[in-house]
C-alpha positions in Angstrom: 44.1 40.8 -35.0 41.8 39.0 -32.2 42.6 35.9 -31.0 39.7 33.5 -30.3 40.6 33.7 -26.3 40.2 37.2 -26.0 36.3 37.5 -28.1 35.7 34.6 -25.7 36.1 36.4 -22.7 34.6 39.6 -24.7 31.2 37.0 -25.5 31.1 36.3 -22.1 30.8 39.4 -20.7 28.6 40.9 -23.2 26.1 38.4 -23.7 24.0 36.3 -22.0 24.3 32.2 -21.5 21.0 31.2 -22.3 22.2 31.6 -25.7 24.5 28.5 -25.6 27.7 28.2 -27.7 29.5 25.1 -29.0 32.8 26.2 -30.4 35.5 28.4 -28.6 36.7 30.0 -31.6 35.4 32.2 -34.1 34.8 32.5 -37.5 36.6 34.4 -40.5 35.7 32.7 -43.2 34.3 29.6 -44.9 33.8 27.6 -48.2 31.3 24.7 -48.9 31.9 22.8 -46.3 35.2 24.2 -44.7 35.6 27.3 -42.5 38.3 28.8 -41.0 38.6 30.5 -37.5 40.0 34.3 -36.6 43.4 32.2 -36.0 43.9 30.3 -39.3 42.7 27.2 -38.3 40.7 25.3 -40.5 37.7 23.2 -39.7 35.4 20.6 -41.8 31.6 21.5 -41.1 29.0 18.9 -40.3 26.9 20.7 -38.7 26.3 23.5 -41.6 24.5 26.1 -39.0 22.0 23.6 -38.2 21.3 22.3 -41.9 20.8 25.4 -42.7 23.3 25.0 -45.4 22.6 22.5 -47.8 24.1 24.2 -50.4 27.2 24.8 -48.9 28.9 28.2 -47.3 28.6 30.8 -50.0 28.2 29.3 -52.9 29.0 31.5 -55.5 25.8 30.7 -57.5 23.6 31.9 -54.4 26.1 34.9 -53.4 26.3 37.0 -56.9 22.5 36.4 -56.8 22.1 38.4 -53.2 24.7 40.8 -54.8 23.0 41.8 -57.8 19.9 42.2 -55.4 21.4 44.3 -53.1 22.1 46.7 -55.8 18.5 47.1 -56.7 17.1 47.4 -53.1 17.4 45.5 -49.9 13.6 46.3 -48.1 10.5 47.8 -49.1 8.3 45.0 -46.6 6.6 43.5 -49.3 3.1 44.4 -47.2 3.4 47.8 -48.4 5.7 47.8 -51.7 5.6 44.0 -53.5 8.0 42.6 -55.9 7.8 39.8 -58.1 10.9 37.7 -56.7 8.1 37.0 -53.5 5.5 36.0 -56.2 8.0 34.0 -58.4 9.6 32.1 -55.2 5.9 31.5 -53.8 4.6 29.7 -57.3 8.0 27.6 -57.2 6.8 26.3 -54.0 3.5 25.8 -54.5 5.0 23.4 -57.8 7.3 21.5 -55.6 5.6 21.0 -52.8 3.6 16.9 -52.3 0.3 16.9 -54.1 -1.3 18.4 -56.9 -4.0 20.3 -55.7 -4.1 24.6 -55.7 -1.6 25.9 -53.3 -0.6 29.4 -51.8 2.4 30.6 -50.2 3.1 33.1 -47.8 6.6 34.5 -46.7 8.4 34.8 -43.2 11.7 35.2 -41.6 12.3 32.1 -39.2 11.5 28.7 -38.4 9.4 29.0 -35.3 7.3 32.1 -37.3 6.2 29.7 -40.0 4.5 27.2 -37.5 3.3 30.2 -35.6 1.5 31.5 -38.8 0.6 27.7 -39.9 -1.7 26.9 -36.9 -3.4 30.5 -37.4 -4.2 29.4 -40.3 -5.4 26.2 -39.1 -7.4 28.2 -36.4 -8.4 30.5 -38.8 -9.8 27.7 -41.6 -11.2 25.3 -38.7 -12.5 27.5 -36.2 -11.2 25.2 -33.5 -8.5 25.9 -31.6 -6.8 22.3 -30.6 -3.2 21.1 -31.6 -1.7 18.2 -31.4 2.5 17.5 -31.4 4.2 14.7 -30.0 6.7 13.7 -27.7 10.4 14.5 -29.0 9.5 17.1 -31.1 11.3 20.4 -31.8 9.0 23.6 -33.5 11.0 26.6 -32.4 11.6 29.0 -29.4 8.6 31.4 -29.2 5.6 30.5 -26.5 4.1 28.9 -29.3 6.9 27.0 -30.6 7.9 25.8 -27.5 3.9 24.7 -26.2 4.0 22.4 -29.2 8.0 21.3 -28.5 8.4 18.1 -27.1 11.1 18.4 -25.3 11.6 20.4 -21.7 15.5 20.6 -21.3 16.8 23.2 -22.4 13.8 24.6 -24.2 11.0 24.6 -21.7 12.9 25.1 -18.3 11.5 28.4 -16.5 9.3 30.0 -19.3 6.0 28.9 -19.0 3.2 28.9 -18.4 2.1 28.1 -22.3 -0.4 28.9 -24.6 -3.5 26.2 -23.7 -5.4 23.9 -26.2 -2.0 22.0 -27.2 -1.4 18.2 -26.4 1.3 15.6 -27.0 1.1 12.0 -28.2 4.2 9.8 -28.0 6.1 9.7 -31.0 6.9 6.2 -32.2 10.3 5.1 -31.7 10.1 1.6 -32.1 14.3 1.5 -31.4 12.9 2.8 -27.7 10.0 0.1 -27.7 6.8 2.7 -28.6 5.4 1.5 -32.0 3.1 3.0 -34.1 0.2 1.0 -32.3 1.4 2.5 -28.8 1.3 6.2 -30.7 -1.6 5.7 -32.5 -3.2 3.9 -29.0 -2.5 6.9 -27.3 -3.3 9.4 -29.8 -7.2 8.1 -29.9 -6.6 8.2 -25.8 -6.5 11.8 -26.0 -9.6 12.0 -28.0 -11.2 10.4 -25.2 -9.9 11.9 -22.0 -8.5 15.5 -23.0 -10.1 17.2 -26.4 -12.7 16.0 -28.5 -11.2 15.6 -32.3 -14.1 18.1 -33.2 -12.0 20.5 -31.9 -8.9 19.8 -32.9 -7.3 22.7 -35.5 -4.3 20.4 -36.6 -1.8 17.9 -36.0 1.6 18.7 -36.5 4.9 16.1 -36.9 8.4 16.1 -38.5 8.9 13.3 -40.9 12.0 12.9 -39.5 12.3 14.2 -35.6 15.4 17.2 -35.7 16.0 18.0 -32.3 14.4 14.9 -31.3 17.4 12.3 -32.0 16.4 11.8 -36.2 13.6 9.3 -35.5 11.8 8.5 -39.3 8.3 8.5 -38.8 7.4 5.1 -39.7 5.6 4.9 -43.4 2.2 3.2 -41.6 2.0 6.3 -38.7 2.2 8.9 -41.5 -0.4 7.3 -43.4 -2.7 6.8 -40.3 -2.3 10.4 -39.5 -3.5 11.6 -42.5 -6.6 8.8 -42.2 -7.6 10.5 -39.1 -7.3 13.9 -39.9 -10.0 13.1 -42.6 -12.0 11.3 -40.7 -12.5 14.2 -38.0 -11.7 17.2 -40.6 -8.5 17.8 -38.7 -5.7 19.6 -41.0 -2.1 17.7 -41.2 0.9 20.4 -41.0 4.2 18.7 -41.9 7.1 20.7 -40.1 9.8 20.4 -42.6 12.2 22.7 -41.6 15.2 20.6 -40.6 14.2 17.9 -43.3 13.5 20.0 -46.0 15.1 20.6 -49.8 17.2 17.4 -50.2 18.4 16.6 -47.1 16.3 13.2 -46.9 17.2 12.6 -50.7 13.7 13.8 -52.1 13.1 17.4 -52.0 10.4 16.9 -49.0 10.7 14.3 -46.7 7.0 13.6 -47.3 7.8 12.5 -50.7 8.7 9.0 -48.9 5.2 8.6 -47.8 3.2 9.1 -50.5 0.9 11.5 -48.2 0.0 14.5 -49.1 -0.4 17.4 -46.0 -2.5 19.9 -46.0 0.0 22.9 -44.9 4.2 22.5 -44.8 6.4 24.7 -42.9 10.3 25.3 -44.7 12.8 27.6 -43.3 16.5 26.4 -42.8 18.1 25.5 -46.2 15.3 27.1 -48.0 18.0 30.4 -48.5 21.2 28.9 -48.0 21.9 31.3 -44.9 19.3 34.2 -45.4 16.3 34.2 -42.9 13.6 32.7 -44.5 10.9 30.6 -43.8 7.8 29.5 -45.3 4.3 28.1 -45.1 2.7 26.2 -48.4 -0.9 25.0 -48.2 -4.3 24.3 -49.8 -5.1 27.6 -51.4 -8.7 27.5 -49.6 -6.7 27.3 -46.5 -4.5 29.4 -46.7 -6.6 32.5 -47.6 -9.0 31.5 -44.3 -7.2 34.6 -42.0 -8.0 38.3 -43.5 -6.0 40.5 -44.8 -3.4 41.7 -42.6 -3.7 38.7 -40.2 -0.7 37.3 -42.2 3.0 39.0 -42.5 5.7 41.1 -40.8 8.1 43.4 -41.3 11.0 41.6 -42.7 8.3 38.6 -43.8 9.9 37.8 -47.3 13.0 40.0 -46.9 14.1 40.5 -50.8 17.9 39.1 -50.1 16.6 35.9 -48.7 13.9 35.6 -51.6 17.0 35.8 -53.9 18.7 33.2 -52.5 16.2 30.7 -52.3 15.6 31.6 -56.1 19.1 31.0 -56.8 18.9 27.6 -53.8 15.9 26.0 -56.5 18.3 26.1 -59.0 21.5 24.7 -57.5 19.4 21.7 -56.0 18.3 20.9 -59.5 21.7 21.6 -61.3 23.8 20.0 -58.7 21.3 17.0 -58.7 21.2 17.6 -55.1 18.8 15.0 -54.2 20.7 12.1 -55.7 23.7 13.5 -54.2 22.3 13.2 -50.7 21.3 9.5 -51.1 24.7 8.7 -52.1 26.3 10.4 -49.3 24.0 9.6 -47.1 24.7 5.6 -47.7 28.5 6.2 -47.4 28.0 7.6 -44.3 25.8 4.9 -43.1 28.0 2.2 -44.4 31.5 3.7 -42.6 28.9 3.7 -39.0 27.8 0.4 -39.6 31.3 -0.7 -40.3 32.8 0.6 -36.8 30.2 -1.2 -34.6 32.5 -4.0 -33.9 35.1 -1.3 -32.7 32.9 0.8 -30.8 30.6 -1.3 -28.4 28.4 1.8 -27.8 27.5 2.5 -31.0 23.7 1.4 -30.8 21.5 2.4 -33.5 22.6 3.8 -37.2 19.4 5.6 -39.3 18.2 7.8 -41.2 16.8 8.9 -44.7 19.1 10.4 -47.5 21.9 12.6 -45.6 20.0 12.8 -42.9 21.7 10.4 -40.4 22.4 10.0 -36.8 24.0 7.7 -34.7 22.7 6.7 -30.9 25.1 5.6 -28.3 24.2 3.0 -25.3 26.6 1.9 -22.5 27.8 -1.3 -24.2 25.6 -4.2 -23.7 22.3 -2.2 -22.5 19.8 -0.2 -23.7 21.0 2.7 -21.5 21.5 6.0 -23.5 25.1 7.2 -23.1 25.3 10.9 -23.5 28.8 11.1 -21.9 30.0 9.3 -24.7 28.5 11.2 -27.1 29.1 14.7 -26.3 32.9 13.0 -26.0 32.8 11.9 -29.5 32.0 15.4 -30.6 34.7 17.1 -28.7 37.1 15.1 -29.7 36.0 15.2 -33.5 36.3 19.1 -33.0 39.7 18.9 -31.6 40.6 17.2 -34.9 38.8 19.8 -36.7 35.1 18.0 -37.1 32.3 20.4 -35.9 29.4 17.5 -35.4 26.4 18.3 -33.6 24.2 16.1 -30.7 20.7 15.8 -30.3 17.9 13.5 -29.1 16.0 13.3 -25.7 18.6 11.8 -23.8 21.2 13.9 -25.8 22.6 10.4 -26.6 22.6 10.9 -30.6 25.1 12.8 -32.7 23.3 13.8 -36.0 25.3 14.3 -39.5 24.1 17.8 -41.6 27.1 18.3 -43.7 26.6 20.1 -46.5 25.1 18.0 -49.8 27.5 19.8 -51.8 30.9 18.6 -49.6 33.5 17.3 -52.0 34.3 14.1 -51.9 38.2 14.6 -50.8 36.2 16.7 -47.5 33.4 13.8 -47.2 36.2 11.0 -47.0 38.9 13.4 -45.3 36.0 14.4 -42.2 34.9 9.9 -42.3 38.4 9.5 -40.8 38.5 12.1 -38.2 34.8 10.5 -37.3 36.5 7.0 -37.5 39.6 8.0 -35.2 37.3 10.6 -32.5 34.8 6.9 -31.9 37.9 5.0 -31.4 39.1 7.5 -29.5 
């Protein structure tokens, strides 16, 4: 048997650091929302491989679906052989997905390829080539992904230069004193000084910032964004990757708005651990590029289409939605209840499960990253995997499965409870 030291050292010869690691042990196994390292240990998981996991570690609905699958055939790329699993998980979306209106779907593997393919389409149905993100933000790791990131450390540092015609407006954080007036301020600011809005593709935002520390886009921004995109004929792509399929409680986090965008990018808990992402949009939109300018070879892969088949149905069955309100409130309610005990504890937010807490030295508004990142090691020492986020790296954000039993949910509260008192 290995023991965790010893792959450790093996890791660390044979790959390289910029792929970062949290944990020093590895995995053998896991259930819902428990895994268990190469040594026997056993460890409570709030961090669900970066909310990838909503449904849990193989849930056994999901798994005998990729099973029977895997039988029939595991790649054909659906480019040159289709199959109807493709066509039947691309109408599902198009159902579930804000507004009314015809909608197409198209398939690919990962996060960062779904906003890379979204503002081609954009490009592709605007004929401009401008794109707008904001400050805090997090699309993914390719050139692309990273131009419209907003955030340099770690993802920026020593790979540019980056793909032009991309432009950041502060996102509002009124907790760090930029309203949606400041935003919005600066947004028309950049009409003005750097690109005219006639040439602006898209705008792109998270309803709730991932990477970015879990800020909510206030109700009033959202709706204001989708105001001026009409008014200049600019397309609104919501980024939905982290916040998407119950996490927030709805099965989009721009269910809470009441706006309607024009093109969404999925991935993460779309497949419940299979590569998958997705773009849903306008049907007039999304058939702007020609054929062939959309795709890739594992775009779609059967497994992962089977399992977000099979993810559909457990979020409806399991009532996933309501599920993740009422967790997310408990969790809320335990945070809010410590402030007295832990001075640094600053800000407590979020929407559904989707919540993070901030940390400040006590009695200022300074962020206090020390005391987070020493929160989360000592929740791991107790056996609480938690993960940290946020511009300052200040915030430690909760992704716990929505499926966690109860005994789990309470069980991993009190190693959270004694790690901030710690």
């Amino acid at each position: 048997m290995s023991h965790n030291a010893e792959l450790h050292a093996r890791r660390l010869a044979a790959t390289p650091r910029g792929v970062g690691v949290l944990a020093d042990f590895f995995i053998k196994s896991a259930k819902n929302a428990e895994l268990w390292d190469i040594e026997g240990r056993r460890f409570i998981d709030f961090a669900a491989g970066i909310a990838v996991l909503n449904t849990g570690h193989s849930h056994p609905q999901i798994t005998a679906a990729v099973k029977a699958q895997l039988n029939d055939f595991s790649h054909t790329c659906y480019q040159v052989v289709p199959y109807e699993s493709y066509v039947a998980l691309a109408e599902r979306l198009n159902r579930l997905t804000p507004g009314d209106h015809a909608k197409k779907t198209a398939f690919f593997s990962t996060g960062a390829e779904a906003v890379e393919n979204a503002v081609k389409i954009a490009r592709a149905a605007t004929g401009r080539p401008g794109v707008i993100a904001f400050s805090g933000a997090f699309h993914g790791r390719t050139l692309m992904g990273m131009a419209l990131t907003g955030k340099v450390a770690p993802y920026k540092l020593g790979f540019g230069p980056f793909p032009s015609d991309i432009y950041h407006a502060p996102f509002p954080v009124p907790f760090h004193g930029i309203t949606v007036e400041d935003s919005l301020k600066a947004l028309n600011y950049l009409f003005k000084a750097d690109i005219d809005p006639k040439r602006v593709a898209a705008i792109i935002f998270e309803p709730v910032q991932g990477e970015g520390g879990f800020y909510v886009a206030p109700p009033e921004f959202v709706q204001a964004l989708r105001r001026i995109c009409d008014e200049h004929g600019i397309l609104l792509i919501a980024d939905e990757i982290q916040t998407g399929f119950a996490r927030t409680g709805k099965t989009f986090a721009m269910e809470h708005y009441g706006v309607v965008p024009d093109l969404m990018t999925m991935a993460k808990s779309l497949a419940g651990g299979f590569p998958l992402s997705a773009v849903t949009g306008r049907a007039e939109l999304m058939d702007a590029p020609a054929p062939g300018g959309l795709g890739g070879t594992y775009a779609g892969n059967p497994l992962a289409v089977t399992a977000a088949l099979a993810v559909l149905d457990v979020l409806e069955a399991e009532q996933l939605n309501e599920r993740a309100n009422r967790l997310g409130a408990a969790l809320k309610e335990k945070l809010e209840s410590l402030k007295g005990a832990v001075p640094q504890i600053a800000d407590v937010r979020g929407l559904g499960f989707m919540v993070a807490v901030e940390f400040n030295r006590p009695g200022s508004k300074e962020p206090d990253a020390d005391f987070a990142k020493k929160v989360q090691v000592e929740a791991l020492k107790r056996g609480l995997i938690l993960l940290t986020c946020g511009v300052h790296a200040n915030v430690i954000r909760f992704l716990a499965p929505l499926t966690v039993e109860d005994l789990v949910f309470d069980e991993a509260l009190g190693i959270l409870e004694a790690a901030l008192k710690a």
